[in-house]
C-alpha positions in Angstrom: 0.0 0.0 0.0 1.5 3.3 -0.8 2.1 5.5 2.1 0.6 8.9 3.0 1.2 11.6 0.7 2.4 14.9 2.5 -0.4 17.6 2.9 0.2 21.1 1.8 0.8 22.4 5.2 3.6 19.5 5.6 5.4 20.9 2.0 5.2 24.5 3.6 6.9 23.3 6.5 9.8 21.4 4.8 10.6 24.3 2.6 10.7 27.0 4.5 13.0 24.6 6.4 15.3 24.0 3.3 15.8 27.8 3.8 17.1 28.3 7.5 20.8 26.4 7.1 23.3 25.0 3.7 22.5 25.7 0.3 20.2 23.3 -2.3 19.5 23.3 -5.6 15.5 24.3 -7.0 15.4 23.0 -10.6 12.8 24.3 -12.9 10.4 21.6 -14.1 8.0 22.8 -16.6 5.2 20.4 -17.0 4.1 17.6 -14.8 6.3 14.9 -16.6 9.4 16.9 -15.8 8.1 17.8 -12.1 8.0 13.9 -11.1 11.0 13.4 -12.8 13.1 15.5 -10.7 11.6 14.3 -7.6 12.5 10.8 -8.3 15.5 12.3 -8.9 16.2 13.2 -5.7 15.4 16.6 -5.2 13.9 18.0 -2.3 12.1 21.3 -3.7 10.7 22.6 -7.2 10.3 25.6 -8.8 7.5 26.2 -11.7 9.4 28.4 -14.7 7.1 30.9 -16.5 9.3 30.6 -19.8 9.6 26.7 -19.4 5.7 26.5 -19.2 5.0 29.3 -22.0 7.4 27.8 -24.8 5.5 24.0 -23.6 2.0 25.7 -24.6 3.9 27.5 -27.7 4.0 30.9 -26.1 6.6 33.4 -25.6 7.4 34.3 -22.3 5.4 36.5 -20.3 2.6 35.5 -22.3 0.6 33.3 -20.2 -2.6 34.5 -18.5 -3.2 34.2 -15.1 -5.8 31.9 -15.1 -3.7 29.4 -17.6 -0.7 30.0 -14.7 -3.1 29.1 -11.9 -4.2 26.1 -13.5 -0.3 24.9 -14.5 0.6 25.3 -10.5 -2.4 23.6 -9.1 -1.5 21.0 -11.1 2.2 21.1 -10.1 1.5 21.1 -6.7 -1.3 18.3 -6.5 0.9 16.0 -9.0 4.4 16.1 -6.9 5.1 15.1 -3.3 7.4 18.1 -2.6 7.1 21.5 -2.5 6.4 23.7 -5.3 7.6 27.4 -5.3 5.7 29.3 -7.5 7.5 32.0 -10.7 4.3 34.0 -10.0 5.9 37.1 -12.2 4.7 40.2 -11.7 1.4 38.5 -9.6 -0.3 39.5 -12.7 -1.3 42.7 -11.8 0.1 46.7 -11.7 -1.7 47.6 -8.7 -1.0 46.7 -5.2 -4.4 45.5 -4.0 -4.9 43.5 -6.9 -1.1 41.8 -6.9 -2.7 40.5 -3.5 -5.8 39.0 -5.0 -3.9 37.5 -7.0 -1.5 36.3 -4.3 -4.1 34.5 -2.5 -5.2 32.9 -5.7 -1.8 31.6 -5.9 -2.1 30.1 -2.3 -5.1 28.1 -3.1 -3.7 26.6 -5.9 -1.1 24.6 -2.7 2.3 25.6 -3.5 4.7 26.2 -0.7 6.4 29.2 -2.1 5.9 32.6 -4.3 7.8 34.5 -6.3 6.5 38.4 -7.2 9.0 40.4 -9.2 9.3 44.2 -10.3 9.4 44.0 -13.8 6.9 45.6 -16.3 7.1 43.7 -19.5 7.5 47.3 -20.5 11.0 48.0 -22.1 10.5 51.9 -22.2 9.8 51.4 -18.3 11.3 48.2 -17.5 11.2 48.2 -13.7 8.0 49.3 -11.3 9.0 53.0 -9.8 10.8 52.1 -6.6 7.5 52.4 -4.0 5.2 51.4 -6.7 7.6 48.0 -5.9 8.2 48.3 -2.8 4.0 48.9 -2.2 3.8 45.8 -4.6 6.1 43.7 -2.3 3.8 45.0 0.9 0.7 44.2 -0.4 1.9 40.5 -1.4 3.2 40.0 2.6 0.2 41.4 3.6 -2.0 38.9 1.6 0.3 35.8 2.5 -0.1 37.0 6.1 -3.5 37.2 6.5 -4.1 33.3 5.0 -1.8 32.3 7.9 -0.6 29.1 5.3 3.0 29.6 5.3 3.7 30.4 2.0 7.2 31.4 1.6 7.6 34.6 -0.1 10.5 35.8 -2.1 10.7 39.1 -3.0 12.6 39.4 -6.6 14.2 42.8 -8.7 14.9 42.0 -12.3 17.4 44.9 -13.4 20.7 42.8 -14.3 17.9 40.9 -16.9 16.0 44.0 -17.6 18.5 46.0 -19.3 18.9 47.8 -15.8 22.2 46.1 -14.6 22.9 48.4 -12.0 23.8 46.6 -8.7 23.4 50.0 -6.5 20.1 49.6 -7.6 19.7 46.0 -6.9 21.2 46.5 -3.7 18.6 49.1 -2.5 15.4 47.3 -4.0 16.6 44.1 -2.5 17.2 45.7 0.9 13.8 47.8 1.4 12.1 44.1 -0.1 13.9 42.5 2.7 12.9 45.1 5.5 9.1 44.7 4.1 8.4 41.3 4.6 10.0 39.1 2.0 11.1 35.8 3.0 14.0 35.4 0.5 15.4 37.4 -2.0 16.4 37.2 -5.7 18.2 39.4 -8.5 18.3 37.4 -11.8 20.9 38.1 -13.3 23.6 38.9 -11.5 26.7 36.8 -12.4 30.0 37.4 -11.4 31.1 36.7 -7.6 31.4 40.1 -6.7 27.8 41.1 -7.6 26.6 37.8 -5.7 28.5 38.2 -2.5 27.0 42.1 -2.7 23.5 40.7 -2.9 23.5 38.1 -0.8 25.7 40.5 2.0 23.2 43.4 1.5 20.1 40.9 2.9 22.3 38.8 5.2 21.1 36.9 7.4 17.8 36.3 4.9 18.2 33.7 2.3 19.1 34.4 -1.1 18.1 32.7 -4.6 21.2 32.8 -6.7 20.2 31.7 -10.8 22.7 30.0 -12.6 21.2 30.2 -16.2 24.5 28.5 -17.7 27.3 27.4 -16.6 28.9 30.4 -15.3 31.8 28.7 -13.6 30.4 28.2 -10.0 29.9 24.9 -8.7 27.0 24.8 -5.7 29.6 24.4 -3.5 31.4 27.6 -4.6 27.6 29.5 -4.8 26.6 28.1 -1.0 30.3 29.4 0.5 29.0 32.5 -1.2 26.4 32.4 1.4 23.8 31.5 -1.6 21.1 29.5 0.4 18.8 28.3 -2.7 19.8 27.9 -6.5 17.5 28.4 -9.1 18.0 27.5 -12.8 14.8 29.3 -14.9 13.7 27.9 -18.2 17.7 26.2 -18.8 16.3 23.1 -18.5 13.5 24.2 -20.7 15.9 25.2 -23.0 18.0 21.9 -22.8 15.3 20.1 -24.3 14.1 22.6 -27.0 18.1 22.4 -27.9 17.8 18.4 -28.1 14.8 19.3 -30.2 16.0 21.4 -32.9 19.1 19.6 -33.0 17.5 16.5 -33.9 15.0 18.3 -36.3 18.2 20.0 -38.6 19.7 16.2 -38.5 17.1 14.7 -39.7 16.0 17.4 -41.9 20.0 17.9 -43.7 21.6 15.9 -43.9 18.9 13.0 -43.3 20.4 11.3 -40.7 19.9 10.0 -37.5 22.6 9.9 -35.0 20.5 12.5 -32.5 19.1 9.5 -31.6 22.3 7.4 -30.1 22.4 7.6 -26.2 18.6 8.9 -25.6 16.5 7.4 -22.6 14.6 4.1 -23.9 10.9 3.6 -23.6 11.3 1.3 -21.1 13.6 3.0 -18.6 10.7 5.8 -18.6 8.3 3.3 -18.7 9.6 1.4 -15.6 10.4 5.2 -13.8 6.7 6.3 -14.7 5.0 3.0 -13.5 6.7 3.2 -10.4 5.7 6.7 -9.3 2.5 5.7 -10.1 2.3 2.4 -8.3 3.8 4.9 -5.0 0.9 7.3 -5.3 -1.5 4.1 -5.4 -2.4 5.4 -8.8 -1.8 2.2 -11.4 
């Protein structure tokens, strides 16, 4: 007989404990087959990716609704045994009040965490005004608070991938988002040790999402003596798999071969990985 699933308040607890000492690693499933995947990988924690999810539904990214977002992480979160944190963007809204509708929609859907960030998606304006944000960021803690559910909230700025890479910047949004409420902070973007040590110093003690979008050279070992406490990777894994995919689409297009095939998972193996899960969670 399978054994109990954990409840959503048991997922809330174990991440925000995966937060308070070392450093782990978040991967970015983007659909459900991915999620369980990585969990029978080994991972303790995953992250929905906004790009990851848009370019599976053939959509750029940014251009997923709310309501198609709300369905993806209720699905995330009720198909996975560990905690999901949420890429909630820009909580889908410009106002405050309605970020924090929006917020507690998130909540309901059962993930464990939330993400709300300060970009736009306008490129002649590509960051909120800095209280617009920093009322943006309030109004999320607010909502979170008054669920009492345990969501973890981190609070993200976006400059370093907005065309804004100005770490002064970074360092005072990241700062006032800490001293409002936010659980952990983020700055996407920022690559080279110097920026990350000033980000994750500037917040200290507070946890800090570090993303490594590529390999930029750190190993998570180098990123948690940083003092990085969670890694995040976006849409790369995403973007592993659309690379797999138009490789193996110009092969087979010119020069008519097939060689993108040698070394790929079998039916079987994901067969036998697929059947189990579902044989754990009593569902074959």
């Amino acid at each position: 007989m399978a054994s109990p699933r954990p409840s959503t308040a048991d997922k809330r607890k174990t991440y925000r404990a995966l937060h308070e000492t070392g450093c782990f690693v978040l991967p970015n499933p983007w659909d459900i087959g991915s999620a369980r995947y990585l969990q029978h990988a080994g991972f303790k924690a995953l992250a929905s990716t906004s790009a990851g999810y848009a370019f599976a539904q053939g959509l750029p990214d940014a251009a997923v609704d709310r309501d198609m977002m709300l369905a993806h992480l209720r699905d995330l979160a009720a198909e996975t045994d560990v905690p999901i944190n949420a890429d909630y963007e820009g909580g889908y809204a410009d106002d405050p009040g309605e970020v924090a509708a929006n917020v507690k929609l998130c909540i309901d859907t059962g993930v464990a965490g939330l993400s709300i960030e300060d970009a736009t998606m306008d490129d002649s304006i590509p960051l909120y005004d800095f209280d617009l944000a920093l009322a943006r960021v309030r109004a999320a803690r607010a909502a979170i608070d008054k669920t009492n559910s345990g969501v973890l909230f981190t609070a993200r700025t976006e400059g370093f991938i907005r065309n804004r890479p100005d770490i002064d910047e970074t360092v005072r949004r990241l700062k006032a988002f800490a001293d409002a409420g936010a659980d952990c902070l983020y700055a996407p973007g920022v690559r080279s040790r110097e920026h990350i040590e000033a980000v994750i110093k500037c917040v200290a003690p507070k946890p800090v999402n570090i993303l490594m979008p590529a390999n930029l050279g750190f190993s998570v070992r180098d990123l948690e003596q940083m003092g990085a406490r969670r890694i995040s990777v976006g849409g790369s894994l995403a973007r592993v798999a659309w690379t797999a995919v138009a490789r193996a689409a110009k092969e087979m297009l010119d020069p008519g071969t097939f060689t993108c095939f040698d070394g790929t998972m079998t039916n079987a193996e994901l067969n036998k990985l697929f059947r189990e899960d579902a044989k754990k969670r009593n569902l074959s």
